[in-house]
N, C-alpha and C positions, 0 to 999 in steps of 0.2 A: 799622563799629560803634566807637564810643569807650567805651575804658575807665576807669575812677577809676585812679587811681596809688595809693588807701591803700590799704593789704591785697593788692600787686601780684602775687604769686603765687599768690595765691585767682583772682583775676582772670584772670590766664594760663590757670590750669586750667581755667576757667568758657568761656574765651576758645577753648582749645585742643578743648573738648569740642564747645564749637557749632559749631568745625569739618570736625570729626570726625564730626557728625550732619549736618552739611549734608551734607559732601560723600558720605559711605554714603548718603543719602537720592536725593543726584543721582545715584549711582552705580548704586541700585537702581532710579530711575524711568531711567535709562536701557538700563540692562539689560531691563528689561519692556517699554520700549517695540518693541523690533526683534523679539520674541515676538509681541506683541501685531499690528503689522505684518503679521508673517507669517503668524498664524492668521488674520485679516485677508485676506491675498494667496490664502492658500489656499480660503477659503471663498469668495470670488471667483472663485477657478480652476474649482470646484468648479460655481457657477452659468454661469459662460461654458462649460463640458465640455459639462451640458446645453442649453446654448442653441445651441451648434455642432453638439450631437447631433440636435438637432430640425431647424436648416436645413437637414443632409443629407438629414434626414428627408424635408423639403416638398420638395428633388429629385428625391428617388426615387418620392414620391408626385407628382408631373409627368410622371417617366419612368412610372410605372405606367399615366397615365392618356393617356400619348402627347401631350401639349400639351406644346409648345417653347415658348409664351407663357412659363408659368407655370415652365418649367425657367430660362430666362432670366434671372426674375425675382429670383433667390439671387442675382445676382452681382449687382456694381458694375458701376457705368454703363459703363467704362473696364476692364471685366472681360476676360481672355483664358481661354480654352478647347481643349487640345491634346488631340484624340481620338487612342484607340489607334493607328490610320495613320497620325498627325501633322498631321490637317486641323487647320488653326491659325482659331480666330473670335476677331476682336480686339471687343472690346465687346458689350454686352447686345444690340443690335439687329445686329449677325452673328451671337452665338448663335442668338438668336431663330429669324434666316433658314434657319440652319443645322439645326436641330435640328427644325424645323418640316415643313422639307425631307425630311429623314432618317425621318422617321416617317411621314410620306404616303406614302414611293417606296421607301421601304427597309427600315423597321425598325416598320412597323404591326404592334399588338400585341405588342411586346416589352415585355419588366421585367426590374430587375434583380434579382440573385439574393435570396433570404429573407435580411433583417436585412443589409445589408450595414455598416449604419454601427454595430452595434449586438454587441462594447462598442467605444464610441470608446476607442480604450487610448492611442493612441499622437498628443499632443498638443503640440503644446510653446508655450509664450507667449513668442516672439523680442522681445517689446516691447510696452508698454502698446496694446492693442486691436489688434494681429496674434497671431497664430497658425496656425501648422503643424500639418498634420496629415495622417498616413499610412495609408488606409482601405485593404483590401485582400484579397484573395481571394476576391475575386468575377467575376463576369459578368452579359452578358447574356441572357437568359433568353428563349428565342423560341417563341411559342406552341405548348405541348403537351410544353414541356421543361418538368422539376421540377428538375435538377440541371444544376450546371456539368460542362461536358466539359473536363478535366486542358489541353487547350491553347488554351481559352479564358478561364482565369483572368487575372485583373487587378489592380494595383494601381496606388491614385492617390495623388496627392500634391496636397494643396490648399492655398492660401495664402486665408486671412478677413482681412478688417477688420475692426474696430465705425464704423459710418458714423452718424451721428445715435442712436445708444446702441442701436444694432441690428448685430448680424453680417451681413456679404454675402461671397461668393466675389468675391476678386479672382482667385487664377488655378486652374487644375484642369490636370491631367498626368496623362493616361492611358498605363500602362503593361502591354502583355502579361507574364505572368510568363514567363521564358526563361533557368533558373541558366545560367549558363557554370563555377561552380564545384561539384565537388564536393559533393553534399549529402546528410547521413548518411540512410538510407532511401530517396533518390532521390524525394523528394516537396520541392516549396519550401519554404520556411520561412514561416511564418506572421507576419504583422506582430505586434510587439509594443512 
């Protein structure tokens, strides 16, 4: 901006004030923006919670209905699978194989326990379209059971993608619950 030189300290002041209102001005549209962002980041978090709640969902409803097709189908092509034993399936077509298997010769009519995904609490977003997440305190459910039996509790640990603006499981880790330390009440701790 150029100034007149007559009346230099009207000028200055004039000069000094529009600087003064720019920069508060940048100062507040920058301050609002990382707010903005974040409410932003949050209400995002908030629709991927539910969108990750519903995949667990469509797995457990494949486990209910004993189709390894359709369990398969939650993961990435390039997907891994570590059942409680440690049976390792690398990709959708081992799950497949696996889980298809498993319910024919093994595990016909089984589910897993009521609501297990249900509140997803414990979520974390490691990086634009991953996320963790730690589901837990469940079982499986074998025909004519209503409850988990205390040494057949589980917790898993899952790693998603967003693959073409959709979540799928890239890995799942099934773990018996088994404290080795000390736990007040002598019952596990509950994921949170």
């Amino acid at each position: 901006m150029r100034l007149r030189k007559s009346g230099g300290s009207h000028w200055r002041v004039v000069a000094a004030a529009a600087a003064v209102l720019l920069s508060t001005g940048v100062a507040v549209a920058n301050a609002a923006t990382p707010r903005t962002e974040q409410e932003s980041q949050a209400d995002q978090h908030r629709r991927d919670r539910e969108e990750l709640r519903q995949l667990l969902q469509k797995q457990n409803d494949a486990w209910a209905r004993n189709d390894g097709h359709a369990l398969a189908a939650v993961f990435t092509e390039n997907g891994v699978h570590v059942a409680f034993d440690g049976t390792l399936s690398n990709g959708r077509a081992q799950i497949d194989r696996n889980f298809t298997l498993w319910f024919d010769k093994y595990m016909k009519g089984t589910r897993l326990s009521p609501d297990p995904v249900a509140p997803l609490t414990n979520v974390r977003f490691v990086g634009p379209g991953v996320a963790v997440m730690i589901v837990g305190d469940n079982c499986v459910l074998w025909p004519g059971e209503t409850a988990c039996h205390p040494e057949a509790l589980s917790r898993q640990t899952y790693v998603a993608v967003r693959e073409n603006g959709r979540w799928k499981l890239s890995s799942f880790q099934n773990t018996r619950i088994r404290n080795l330390l000390p736990v007040p009440g002598g019952v596990a701790a509950p994921v949170s």
